[in-house]
C-alpha positions as CSV (number, residue, x, y, z in Angstrom):
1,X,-78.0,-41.0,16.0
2,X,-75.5,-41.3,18.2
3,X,-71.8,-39.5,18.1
4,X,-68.7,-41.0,19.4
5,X,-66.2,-38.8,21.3
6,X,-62.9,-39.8,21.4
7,X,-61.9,-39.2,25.2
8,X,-60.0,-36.0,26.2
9,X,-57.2,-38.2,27.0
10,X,-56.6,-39.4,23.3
11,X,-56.6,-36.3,21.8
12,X,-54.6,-34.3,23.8
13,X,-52.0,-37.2,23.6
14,X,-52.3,-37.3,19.6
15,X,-52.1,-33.7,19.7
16,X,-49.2,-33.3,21.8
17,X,-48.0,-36.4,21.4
18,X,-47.2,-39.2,24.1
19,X,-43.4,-39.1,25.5
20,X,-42.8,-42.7,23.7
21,X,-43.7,-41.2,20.3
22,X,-41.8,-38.1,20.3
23,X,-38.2,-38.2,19.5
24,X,-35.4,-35.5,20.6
25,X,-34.4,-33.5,17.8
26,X,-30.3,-34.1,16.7
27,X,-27.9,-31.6,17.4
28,X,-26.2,-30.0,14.8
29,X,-22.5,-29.1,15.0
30,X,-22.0,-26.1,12.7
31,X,-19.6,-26.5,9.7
32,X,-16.5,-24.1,9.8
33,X,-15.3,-23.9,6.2
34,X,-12.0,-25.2,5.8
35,X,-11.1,-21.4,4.2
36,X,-12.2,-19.6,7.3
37,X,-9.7,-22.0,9.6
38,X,-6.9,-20.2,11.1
39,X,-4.2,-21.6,13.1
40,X,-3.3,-21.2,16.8
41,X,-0.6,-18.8,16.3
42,X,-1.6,-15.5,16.3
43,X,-1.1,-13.4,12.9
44,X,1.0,-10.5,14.2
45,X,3.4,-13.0,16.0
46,X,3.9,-14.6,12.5
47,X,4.5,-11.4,11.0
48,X,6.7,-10.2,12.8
49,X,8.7,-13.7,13.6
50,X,10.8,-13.2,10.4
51,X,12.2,-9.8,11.0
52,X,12.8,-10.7,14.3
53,X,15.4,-14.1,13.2
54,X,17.0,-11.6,10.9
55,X,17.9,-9.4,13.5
56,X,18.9,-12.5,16.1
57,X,21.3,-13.7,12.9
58,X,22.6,-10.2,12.7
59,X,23.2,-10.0,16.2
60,X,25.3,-13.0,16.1
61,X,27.2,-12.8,13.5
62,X,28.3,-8.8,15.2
63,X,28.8,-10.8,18.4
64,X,31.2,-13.5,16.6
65,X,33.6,-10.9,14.8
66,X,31.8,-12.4,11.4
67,X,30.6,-8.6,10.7
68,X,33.0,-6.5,12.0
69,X,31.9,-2.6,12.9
70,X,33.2,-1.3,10.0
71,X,31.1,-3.5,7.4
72,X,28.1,-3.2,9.2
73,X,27.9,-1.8,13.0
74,X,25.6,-4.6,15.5
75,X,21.9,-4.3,16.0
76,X,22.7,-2.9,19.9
77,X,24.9,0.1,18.6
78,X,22.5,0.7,16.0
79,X,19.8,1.1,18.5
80,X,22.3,3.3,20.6
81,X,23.2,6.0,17.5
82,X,19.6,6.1,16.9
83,X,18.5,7.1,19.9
84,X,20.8,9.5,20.4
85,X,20.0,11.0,17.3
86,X,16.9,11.6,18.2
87,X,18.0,13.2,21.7
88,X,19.4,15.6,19.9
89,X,17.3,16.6,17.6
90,X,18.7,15.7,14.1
91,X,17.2,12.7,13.4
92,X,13.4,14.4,13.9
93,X,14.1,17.5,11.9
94,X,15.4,15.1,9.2
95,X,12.4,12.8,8.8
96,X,10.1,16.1,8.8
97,X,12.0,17.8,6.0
98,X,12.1,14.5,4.1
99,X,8.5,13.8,4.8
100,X,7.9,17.1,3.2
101,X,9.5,16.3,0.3
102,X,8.1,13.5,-0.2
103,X,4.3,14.8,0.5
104,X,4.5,17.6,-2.3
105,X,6.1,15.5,-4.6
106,X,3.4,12.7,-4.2
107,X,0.8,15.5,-4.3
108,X,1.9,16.9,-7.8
109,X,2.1,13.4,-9.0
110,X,-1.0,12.4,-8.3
111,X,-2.2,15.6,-9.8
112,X,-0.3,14.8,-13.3
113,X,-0.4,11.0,-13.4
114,X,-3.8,11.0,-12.5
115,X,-5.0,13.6,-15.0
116,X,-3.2,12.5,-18.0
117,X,-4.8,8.6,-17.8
118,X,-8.3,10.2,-17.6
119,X,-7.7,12.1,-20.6
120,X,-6.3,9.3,-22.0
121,X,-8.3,6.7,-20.7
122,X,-11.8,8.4,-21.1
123,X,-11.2,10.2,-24.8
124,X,-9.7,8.3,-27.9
125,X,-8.2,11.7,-29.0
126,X,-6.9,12.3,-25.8
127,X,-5.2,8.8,-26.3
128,X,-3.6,9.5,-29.4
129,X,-2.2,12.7,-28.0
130,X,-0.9,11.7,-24.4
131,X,-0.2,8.0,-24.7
132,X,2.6,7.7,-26.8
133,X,4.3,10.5,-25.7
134,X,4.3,9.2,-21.8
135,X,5.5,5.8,-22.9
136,X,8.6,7.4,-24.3
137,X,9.4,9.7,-21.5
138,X,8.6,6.3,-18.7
139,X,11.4,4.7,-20.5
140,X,14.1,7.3,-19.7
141,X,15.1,6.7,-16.0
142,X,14.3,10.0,-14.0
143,X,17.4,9.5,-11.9
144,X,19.4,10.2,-15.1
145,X,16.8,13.4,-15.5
146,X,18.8,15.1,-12.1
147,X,21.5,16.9,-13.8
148,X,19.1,18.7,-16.3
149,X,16.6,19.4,-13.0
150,X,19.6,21.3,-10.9
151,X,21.0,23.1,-14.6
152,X,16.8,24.4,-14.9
153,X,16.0,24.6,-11.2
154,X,18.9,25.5,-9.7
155,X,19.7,23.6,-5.9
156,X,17.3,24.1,-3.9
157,X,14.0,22.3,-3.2
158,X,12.3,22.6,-6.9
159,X,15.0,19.8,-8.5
160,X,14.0,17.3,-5.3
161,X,10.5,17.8,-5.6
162,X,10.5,17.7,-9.2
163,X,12.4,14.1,-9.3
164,X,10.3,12.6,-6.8
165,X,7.3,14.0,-8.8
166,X,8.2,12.4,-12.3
167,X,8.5,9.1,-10.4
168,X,5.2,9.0,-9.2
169,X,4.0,10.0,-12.2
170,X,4.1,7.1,-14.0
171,X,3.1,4.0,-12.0
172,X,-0.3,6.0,-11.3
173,X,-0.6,6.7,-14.8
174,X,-0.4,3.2,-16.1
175,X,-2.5,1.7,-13.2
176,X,-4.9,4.0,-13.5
177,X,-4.8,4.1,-17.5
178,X,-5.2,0.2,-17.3
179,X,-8.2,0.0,-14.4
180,X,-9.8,2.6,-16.9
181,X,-9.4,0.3,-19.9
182,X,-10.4,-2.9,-18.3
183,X,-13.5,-1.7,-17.1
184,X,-16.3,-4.5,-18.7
185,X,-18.0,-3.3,-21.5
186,X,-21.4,-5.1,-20.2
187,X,-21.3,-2.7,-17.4
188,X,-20.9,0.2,-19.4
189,X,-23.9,-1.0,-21.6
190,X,-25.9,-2.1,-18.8
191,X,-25.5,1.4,-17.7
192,X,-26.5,2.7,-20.8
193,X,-29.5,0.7,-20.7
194,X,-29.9,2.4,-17.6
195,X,-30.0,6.2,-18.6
196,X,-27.2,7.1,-17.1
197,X,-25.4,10.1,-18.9
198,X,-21.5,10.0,-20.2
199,X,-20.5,11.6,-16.7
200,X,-23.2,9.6,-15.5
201,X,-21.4,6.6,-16.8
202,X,-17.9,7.5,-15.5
203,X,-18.9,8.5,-11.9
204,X,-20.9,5.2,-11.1
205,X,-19.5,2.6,-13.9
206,X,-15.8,3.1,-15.1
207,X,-14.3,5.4,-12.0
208,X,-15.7,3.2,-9.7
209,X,-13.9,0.0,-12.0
210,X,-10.8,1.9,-12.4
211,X,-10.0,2.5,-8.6
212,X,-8.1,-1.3,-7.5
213,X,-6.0,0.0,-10.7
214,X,-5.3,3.2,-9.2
215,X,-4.9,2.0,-5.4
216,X,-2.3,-0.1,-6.8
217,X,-0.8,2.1,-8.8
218,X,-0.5,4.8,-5.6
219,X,1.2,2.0,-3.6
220,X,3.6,1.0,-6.5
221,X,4.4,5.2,-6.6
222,X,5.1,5.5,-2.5
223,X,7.8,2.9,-3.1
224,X,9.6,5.4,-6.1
225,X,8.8,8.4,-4.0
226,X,10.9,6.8,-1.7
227,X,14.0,5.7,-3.7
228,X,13.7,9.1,-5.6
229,X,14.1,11.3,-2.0
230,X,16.8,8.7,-1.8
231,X,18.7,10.2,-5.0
232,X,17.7,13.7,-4.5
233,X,18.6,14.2,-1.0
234,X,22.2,13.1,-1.9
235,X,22.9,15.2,-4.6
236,X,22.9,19.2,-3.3
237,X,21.3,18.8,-0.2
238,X,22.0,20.2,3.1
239,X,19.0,18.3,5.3
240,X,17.1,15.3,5.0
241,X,17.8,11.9,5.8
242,X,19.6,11.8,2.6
243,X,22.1,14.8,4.1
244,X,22.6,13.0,6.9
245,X,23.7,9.8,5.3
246,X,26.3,11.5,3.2
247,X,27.8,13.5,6.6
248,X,27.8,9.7,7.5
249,X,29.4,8.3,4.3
250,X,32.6,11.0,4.6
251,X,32.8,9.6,7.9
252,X,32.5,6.2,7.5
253,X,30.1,5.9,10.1
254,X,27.9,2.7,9.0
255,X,26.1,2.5,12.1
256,X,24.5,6.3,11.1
257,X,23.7,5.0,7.6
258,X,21.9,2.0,8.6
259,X,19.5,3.8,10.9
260,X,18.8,6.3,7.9
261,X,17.9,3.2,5.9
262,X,15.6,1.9,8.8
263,X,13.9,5.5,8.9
264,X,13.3,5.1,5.1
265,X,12.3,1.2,5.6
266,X,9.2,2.1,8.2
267,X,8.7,5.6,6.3
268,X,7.8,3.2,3.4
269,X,6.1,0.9,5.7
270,X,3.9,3.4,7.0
271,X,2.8,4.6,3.7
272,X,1.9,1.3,2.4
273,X,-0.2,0.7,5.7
274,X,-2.4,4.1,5.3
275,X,-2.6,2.8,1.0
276,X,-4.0,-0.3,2.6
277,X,-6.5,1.3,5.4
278,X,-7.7,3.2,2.2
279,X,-8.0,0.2,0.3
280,X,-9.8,-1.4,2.9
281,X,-11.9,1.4,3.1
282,X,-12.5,2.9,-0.5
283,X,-12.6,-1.3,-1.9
284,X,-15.6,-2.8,0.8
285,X,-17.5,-3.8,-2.6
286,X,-14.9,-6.1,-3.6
287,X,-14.0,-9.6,-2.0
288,X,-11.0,-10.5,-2.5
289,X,-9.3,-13.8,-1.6
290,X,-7.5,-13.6,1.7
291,X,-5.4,-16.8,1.5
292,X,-6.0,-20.2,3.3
């Protein structure tokens, strides 16, 4: 019997494969998702273009005699008081003392917002007992609640700290209240299905829900802390940015005023950036849509 081999040339060539046989392999142009697209323009440029057209319109209209300096002073003599307020000094020890303010109230509101919507939010009872009450007292604008805090704390620094702590009080409540409440129930029983313990359930299921709620609800309360120091520095006060804005109103001295109201603007700005780092931070496990 006799065996055919096929000759060392064939097979290598059907093995590799003859260059006339083989074809090149298309390249492929990866797909950039239409949602992923940005444009040219960089993001902080864009950001920043509208402040920036508001201040050129505000220039010129100081610059035509539209705004004259006793309506509102220019941008350039704005930028002048301001810095030699902080030269001296006033301007600096101002923002600390309203800062500090500001930082105790937000603390004790935190405490007291935050503690009442667990108690209501976790226990029915503590529902029946908390809820109704806070929705009556949210109704009744602190500002009005001044001349009661200066008749029971006197002038000094409780009335300020107490105003700026019953508007924080609330937005963190509600937001937090709400997150608690809107928790899905097929996470609490899948969690039950689980094991897990009642604090088992509110450390890993419904605290963990409850926290977009409660990040809004501490940026909603930086904006009233704000606009409370606002009221309580000018009633009584003899520093702050609030003081120094009323030594400017007797005085008529607008340019002062408005760079008090800037301070306040990037105080505020600044507290809603480190609310959003912690967002950014604390919220990793939640995509959100960014915009197109």
């Amino acid at each position: 019997m006799s065996i055919s081999h096929a000759p060392p040339e064939a097979s290598s060539a059907d093995i590799s494969g003859t260059p006339d046989t083989r074809k090149a392999a298309p390249e492929l142009e990866p797909l950039i998702p239409s949602s992923t697209r940005r444009t040219r323009v960089p993001r902080w440029l864009r950001r920043t273009s509208g402040p920036l057209l508001l201040l050129l319109l505000w220039q010129l209209l100081s610059s035509t005699g539209v705004l004259t300096p006793e309506v509102l002073a220019s941008p350039g003599t704005i930028a002048r008081v301001g810095s030699d307020l902080v030269a001296d000094g006033s301007l600096t020890a101002a923002m600390g003392i309203s800062l500090q303010r500001v930082a105790v109230g937000l603390v004790f509101g935190i405490v007291v917002g935050v503690g009442l919507a667990l108690v209501s939010g976790l226990f029915r009872i503590g529902e029946d007992l908390v809820d109704a009450s806070v929705q009556m007292l949210r109704t009744v604008p602190f500002v009005g609640l001044i001349p009661l805090f200066i008749i029971w704390f006197g002038i000094g620094e409780a009335p300020k700290v107490a105003i700026i702590t019953l508007g924080v009080s609330f937005p963190l409540y509600l937001n937090v209240y709400a997150g608690i409440r809107g928790v899905d129930s097929q996470l609490v029983e899948a969690g039950e299905s689980l094991g897990l313990s009642r604090w088992g359930l509110v450390r890993h299921v419904v605290l963990p829900g409850a926290l977009p709620g409660a990040m809004t609800g501490l940026r909603y309360s930086l904006g009233i802390a704000w606009l409370a120091l606002v009221f309580a520095e000018q009633i009584n006060a003899d520093s702050g940015i609030g003081f120094l804005m009323v030594q400017a109103r007797d005085f008529l001295r607008t340019d002062v005023i408005v760079v008090c109201l800037i301070v306040y603007a990037f105080l505020g700005l600044l507290a809603d950036f480190v609310v959003r780092s912690l967002e950014r931070l604390l919220l990793q496990w939640r995509p959100t849509f960014t915009g197109r």
